[in-house]
C-alpha positions as CSV (number, residue, x, y, z in Angstrom):
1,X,-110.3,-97.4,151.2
2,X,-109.6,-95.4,148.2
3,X,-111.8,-93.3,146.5
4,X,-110.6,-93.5,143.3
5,X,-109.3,-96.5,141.2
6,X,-105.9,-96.2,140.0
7,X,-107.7,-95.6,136.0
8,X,-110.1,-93.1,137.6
9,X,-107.1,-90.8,138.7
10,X,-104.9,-91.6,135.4
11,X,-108.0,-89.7,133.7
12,X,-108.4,-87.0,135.9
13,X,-104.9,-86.2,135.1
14,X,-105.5,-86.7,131.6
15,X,-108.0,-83.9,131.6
16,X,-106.3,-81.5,133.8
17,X,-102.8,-82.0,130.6
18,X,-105.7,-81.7,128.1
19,X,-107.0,-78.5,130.1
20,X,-103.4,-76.9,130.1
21,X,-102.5,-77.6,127.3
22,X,-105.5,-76.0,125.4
23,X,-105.3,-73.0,127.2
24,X,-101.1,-72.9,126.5
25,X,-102.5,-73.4,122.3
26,X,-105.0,-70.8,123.2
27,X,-102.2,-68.3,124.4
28,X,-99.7,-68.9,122.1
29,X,-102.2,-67.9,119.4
30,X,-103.2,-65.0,121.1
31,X,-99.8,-63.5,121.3
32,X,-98.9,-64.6,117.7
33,X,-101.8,-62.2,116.9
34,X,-100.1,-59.5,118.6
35,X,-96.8,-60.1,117.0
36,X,-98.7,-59.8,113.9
37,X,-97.3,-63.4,112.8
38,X,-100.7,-64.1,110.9
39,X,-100.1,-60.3,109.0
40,X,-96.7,-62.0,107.7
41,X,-97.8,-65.6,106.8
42,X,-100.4,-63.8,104.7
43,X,-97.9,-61.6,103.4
44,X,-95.2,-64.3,102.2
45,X,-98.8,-66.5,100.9
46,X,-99.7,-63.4,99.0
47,X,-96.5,-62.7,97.4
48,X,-95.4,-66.2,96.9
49,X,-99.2,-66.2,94.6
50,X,-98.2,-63.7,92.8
51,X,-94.6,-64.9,91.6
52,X,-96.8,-68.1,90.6
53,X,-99.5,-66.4,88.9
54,X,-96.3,-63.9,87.0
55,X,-94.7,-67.4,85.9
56,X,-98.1,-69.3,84.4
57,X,-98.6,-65.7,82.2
58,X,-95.0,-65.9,80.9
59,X,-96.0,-69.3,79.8
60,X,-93.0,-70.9,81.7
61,X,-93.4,-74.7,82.2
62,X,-90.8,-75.0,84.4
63,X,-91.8,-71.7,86.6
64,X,-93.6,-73.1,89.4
65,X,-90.8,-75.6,89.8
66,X,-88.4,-72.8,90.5
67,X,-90.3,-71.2,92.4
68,X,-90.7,-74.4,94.7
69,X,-87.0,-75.0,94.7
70,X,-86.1,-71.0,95.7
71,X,-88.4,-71.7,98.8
72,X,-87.2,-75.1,99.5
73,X,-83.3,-73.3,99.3
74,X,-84.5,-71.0,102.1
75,X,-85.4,-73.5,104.6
């Protein structure tokens, strides 16, 4: 007789995908380190933060807004 139920092997499956799959997230972040992709997400976060804090000292309303748009237009 079998072992194992159908269900029984259906989850040991599941856990090996879940297994490889973490480590594959676990890589990929690892060599996004060393591409420095976290250095220029900062970057762009940084720089975006400072075209919004330049636009609420000018006292433009409509400054954020544009801001928005420009980055939505790049996409």
């Amino acid at each position: 007789m079998d072992k194992f139920s159908f269900k029984d092997k259906m989850e040991i499956m599941e856990a090996i995908c879940t297994i490889i799959v973490s480590v594959m997230a676990i890589w990929g972040t690892v060599v996004a380190w060393e591409n420095g992709f976290w250095h220029k997400v900062k970057h762009i976060a940084d720089h975006l933060h400072t075209q919004i804090e330049a636009e609420e000292k000018s006292g433009s309303e409509n400054g954020i807004t544009k801001i928005i748009d420009a980055v939505k237009k790049v996409e």
